[in-house]
C-alpha positions as CSV (number, residue, x, y, z in Angstrom):
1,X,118.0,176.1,91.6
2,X,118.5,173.2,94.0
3,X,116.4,170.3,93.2
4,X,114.1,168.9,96.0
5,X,112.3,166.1,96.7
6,X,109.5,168.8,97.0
7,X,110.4,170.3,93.6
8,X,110.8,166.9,92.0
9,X,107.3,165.8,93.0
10,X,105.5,169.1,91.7
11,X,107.4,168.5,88.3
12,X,106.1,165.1,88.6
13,X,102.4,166.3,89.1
14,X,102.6,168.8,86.3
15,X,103.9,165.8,83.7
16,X,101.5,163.7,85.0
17,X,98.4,166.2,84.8
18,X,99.8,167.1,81.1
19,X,99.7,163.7,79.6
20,X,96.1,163.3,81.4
21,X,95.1,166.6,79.7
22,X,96.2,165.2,76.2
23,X,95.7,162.4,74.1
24,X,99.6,160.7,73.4
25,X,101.4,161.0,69.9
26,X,101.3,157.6,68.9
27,X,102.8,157.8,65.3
28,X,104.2,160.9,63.3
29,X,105.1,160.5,59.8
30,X,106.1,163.0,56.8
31,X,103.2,162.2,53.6
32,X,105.6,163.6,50.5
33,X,102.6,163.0,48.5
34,X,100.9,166.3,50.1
35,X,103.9,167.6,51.6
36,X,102.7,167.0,55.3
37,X,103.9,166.2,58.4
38,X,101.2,163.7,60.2
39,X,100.6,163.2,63.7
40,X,98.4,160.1,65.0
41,X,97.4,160.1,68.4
42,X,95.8,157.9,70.7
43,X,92.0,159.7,70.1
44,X,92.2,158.5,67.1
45,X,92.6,162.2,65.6
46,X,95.3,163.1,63.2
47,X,96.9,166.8,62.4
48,X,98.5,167.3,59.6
49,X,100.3,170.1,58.9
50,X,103.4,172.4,56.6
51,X,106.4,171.9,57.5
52,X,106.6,175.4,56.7
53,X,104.2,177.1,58.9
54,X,106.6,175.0,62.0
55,X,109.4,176.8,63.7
56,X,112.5,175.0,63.2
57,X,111.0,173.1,60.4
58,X,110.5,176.1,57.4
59,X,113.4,175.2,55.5
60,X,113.9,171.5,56.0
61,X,114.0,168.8,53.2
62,X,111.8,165.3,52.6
63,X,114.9,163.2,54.0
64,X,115.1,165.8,57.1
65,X,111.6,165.2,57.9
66,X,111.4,160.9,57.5
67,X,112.9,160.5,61.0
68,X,110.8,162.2,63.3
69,X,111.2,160.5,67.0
70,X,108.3,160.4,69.7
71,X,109.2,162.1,73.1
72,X,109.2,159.5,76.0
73,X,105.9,161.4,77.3
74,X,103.9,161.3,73.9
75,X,104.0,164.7,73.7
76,X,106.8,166.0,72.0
77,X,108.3,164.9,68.8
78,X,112.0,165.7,67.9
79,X,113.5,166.0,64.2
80,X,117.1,164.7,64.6
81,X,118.3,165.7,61.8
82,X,117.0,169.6,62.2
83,X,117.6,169.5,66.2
84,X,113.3,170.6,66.1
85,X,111.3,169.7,68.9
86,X,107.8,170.3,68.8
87,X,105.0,169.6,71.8
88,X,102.3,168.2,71.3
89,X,99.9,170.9,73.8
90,X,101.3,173.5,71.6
91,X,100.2,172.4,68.4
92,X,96.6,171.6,69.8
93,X,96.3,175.0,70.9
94,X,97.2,176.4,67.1
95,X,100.7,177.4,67.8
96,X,103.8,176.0,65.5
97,X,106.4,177.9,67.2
98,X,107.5,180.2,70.1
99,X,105.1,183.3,70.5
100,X,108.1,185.5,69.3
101,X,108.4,182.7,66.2
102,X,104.6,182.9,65.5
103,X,104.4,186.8,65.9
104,X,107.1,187.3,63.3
105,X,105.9,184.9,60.9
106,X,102.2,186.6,61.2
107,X,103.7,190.0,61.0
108,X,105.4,188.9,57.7
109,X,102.4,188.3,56.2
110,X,100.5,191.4,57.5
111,X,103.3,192.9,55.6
112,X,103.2,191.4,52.5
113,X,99.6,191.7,52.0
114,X,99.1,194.0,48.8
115,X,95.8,196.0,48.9
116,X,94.5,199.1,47.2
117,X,94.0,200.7,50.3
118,X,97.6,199.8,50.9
119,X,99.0,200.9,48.3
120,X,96.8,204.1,48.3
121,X,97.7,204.8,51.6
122,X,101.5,204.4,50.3
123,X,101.3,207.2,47.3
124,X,99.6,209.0,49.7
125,X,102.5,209.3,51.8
126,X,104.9,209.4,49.8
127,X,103.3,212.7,47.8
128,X,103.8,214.0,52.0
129,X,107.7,213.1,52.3
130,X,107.5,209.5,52.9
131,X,107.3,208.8,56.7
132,X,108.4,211.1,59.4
133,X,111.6,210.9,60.4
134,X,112.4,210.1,64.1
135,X,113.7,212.5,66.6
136,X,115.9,212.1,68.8
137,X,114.7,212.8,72.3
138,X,117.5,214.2,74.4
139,X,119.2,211.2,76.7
140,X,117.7,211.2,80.7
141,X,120.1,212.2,83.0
């Protein structure tokens, strides 16, 4: 893709509307004492939030986590020491990580989740076979 002015200008007018849209990051910190990382912005709100529950971020250490950089823009804040960016909109809207990321990660716990209708459901089953296996449907040609 060949970079216009015209293209250059839009990109302009869709940073510019973002940072309008959104209070800056103005500090981001990691509180060891309740294993947090904490964003300040400019509102005056702060989020706080697992490192764990953050794509890019699940399996990092304190010391990975002291460092965090502000984007330019004031809405993105990188992790050098991970190579983790995460933006700001994002985490407004409730997401700490890619759909794909977030999907998984809620899927895992669907999947964990131990019930007795679960694990009824599972003797159940199992007393049938177990599940179905798949067939093989004959390739198009």
């Amino acid at each position: 893709m060949e970079i216009t002015d015209d293209v250059l200008a839009a990109a302009n007018a869709r940073g510019a509307a973002k940072k309008a849209a959104f209070p800056a990051v103005v500090s981001v910190r990691y509180d060891r004492r309740v294993s947090r990382v904490v964003i300040a912005l400019a509102s005056g709100l702060e989020l706080a939030f697992s490192p764990k529950a953050a794509q890019g971020l699940e399996h990092a250490h304190p010391a990975d986590l002291a460092d965090a950089e502000i984007s330019p823009s004031g809405l993105g804040i990188h992790f050098p020491h991970l190579d983790a960016d995460l933006y700001l909109p994002a985490l407004l809207e409730g997401f700490l990580g890619s759909k794909r990321w977030m999907a998984s990660e809620l899927g895992k716990r669907g999947g964990a989740a131990s019930t007795a209708a679960k694990a009824a459901a599972a003797r159940e089953n199992g007393r049938l076979g177990g599940r179905p296996r798949k067939s093989k449907l004959p390739a198009a040609a």
